[in-house]
GUTORKE-836293 format. One record per residue (C-alpha): x, y, z. Coordinates in steps of 0.001 Angstrom, whole numbers, plus 524288, in hexadecimal, padded with zeros to 5 digits. Example, Ala and Ser with C-alpha at 12.3 -4.5 7.8 and 13.67 -1.06 7.14 Angstrom:
2
8300C7EE6C81E78/835667FBDC81BE4/
REM end
This chain:
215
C22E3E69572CF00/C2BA6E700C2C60C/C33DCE65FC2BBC8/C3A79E69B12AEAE/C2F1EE61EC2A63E/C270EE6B1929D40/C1A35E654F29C22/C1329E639C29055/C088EE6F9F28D2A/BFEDCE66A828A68/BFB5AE598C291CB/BF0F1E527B28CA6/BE917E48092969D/BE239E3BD3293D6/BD954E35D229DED/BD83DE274129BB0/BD1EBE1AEF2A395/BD759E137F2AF3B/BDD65E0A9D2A7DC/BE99DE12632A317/BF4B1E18F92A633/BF766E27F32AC43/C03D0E2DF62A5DD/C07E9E3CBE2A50C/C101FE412F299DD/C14A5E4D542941F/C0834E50CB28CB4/BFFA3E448328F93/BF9DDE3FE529AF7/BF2DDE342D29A91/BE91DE32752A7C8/BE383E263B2AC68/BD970E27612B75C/BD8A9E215B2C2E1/BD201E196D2CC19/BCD36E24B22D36E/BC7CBE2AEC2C71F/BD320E33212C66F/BDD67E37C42BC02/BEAD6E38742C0C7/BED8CE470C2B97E/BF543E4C2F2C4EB/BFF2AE3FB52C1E2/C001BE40212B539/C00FAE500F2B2F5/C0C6DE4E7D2BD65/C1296E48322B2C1/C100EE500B2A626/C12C4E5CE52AE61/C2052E57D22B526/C23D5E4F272AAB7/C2A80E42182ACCE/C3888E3C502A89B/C3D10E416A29DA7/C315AE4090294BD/C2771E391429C68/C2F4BE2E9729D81/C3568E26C02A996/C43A2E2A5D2A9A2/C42E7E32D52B56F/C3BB8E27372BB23/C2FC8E29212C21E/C310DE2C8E2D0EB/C2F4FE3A442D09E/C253CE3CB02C4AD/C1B3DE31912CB3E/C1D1DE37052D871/C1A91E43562D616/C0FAAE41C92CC40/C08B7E3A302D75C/C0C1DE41732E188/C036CE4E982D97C/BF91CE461D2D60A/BF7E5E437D2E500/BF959E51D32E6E9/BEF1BE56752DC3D/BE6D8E4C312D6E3/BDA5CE47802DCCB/BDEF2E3A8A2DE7A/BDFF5E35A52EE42/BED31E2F4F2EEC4/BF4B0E30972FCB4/C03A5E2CCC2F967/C07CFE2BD1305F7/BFC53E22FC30ACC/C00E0E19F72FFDD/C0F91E1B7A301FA/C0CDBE16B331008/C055AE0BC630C73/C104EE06B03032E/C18F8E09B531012/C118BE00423186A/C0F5CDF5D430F26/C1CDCDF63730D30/C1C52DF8992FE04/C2354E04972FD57/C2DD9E07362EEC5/C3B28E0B9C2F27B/C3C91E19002EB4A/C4928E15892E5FB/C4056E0AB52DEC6/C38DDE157C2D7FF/C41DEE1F0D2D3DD/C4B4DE131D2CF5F/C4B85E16762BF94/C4E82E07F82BE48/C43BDE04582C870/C37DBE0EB82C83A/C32CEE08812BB9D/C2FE1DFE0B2C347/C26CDE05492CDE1/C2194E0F882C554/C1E9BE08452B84B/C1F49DFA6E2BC0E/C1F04DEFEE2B2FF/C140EDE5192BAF6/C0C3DDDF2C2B349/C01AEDDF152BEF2/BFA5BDEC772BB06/BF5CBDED422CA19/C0653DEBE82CEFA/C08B4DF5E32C494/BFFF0E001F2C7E7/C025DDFCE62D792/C10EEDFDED2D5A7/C1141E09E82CEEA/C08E2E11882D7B7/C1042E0C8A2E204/C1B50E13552DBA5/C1493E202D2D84F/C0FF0E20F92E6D6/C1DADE1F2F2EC6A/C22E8E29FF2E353/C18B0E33A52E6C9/C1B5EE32252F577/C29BAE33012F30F/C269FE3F2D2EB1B/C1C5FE43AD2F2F1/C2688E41AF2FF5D/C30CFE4A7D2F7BC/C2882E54F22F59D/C2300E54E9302C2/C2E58E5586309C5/C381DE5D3730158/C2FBBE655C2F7F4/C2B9CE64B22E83B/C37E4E69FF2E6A2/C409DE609F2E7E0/C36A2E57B92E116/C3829E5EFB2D4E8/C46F8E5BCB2D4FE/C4481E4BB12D3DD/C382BE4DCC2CC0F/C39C5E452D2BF48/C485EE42E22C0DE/C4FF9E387C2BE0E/C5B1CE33BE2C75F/C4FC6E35112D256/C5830E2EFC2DE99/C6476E37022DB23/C5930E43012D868/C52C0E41692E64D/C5FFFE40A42EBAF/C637FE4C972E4AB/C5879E544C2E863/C5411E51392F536/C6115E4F742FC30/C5DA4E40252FFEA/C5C7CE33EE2F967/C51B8E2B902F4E2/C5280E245C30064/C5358E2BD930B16/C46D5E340D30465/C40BFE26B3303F0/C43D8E24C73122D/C3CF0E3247314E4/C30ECE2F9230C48/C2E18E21D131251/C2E30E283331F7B/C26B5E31CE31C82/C1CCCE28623162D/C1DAEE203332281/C174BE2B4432B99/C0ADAE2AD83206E/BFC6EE266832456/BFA3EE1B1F31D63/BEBBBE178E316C3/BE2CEE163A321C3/BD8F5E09D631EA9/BCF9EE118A31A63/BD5A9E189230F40/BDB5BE0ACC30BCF/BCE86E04FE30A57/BC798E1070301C4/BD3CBE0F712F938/BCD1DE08A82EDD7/BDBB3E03182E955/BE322E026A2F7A1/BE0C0DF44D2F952/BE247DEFF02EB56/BF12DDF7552EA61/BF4EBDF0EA2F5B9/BF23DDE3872F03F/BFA27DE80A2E4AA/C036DDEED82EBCE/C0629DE0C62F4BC/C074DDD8E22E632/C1386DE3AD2E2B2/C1F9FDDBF22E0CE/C2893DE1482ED90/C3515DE1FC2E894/C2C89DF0F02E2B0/C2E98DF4A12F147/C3BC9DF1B22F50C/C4652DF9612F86E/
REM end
């Protein structure tokens, strides 16, 4: 997509262990791999390339820039990662985030940096949060082209934005996306069972204080 961020002509990357942290900067990216033997480069260049607030920081909040940044990585990267299959799981269990939760600047700290001091909560919760947002994202750009996207990409004011750009509120969109989710397949047994983390994130996911999923 197309955003007023020059990115920086150089952009060095460092591959580290499991144990760390993924972040994309202007001219650093710092890669962690993952459990699948992976590196998530599609992620983080998302970031260096688009940029994100206004100088990699999180007053624009963090909606759009997660979203989208999964939402490539699920288009590009070698990673197997079905958002819908997960967004409909959340739907069943009942554990789903209001979106007005995550684009809250007083609230999406909350979601997509939380402050638990249970590691396992923290990293549940926050890719909880980074799934919903690339659905949502996913959902917009779907249904009513990149675009449009590229208007609420990385800006702040996001409700007022959406409202701005797509003609409806949050809300209603909300409304559309959940139905839309609704009519998904769901994980068959199968795939549940050769997931090697399904079972364990549930467990986590049952342990989340649920006052994170109401509206």
């Amino acid at each position: 997509i197309h955003t007023s961020y020059v990115p920086s002509e150089q952009i060095t990357i460092f591959l580290n262990g499991e144990d760390t942290e993924s972040w994309g900067f202007a001219s650093r990216i710092e890669l962690a791999i993952s459990q699948e033997g992976f590196y998530p480069l599609v992620h983080e260049m998302t970031h260096s390339l688009l940029g994100y607030g206004g100088n990699f920081d999180t007053d624009h909040g963090y909606f759009t820039q997660e979203g989208y940044a999964v939402y490539m990585d699920e288009q590009f990267s070698k990673s197997e990662y079905d958002i819908e299959k997960y967004m409909k799981y959340f739907m069943d269990s009942d554990k789903l985030i209001p979106i007005s939760k995550l684009i809250d600047p007083y609230q999406d700290d909350a979601y997509f940096r939380p402050n638990l001091t249970n590691l396992n909560e923290l990293n549940t919760l926050r890719w909880m949060s980074y799934t919903h947002a690339a659905s949502f994202v996913k959902y917009l750009i779907d249904t009513y082209g990149l675009e449009k996207f590229e208007n609420i990409y990385d800006k702040k004011d996001l409700a007022n934005k959406i409202e701005e750009v797509y003609g409806k509120g949050v809300h209603e969109i909300e409304m559309d996306w959940l139905a839309f989710i609704n009519n998904q397949p769901g994980f068959t047994y199968e795939e549940k069972f050769k997931s090697p983390d399904f079972y364990d994130k549930n467990t986590i996911i049952l342990q989340l204080d649920p006052t994170y999923f109401k509206k």
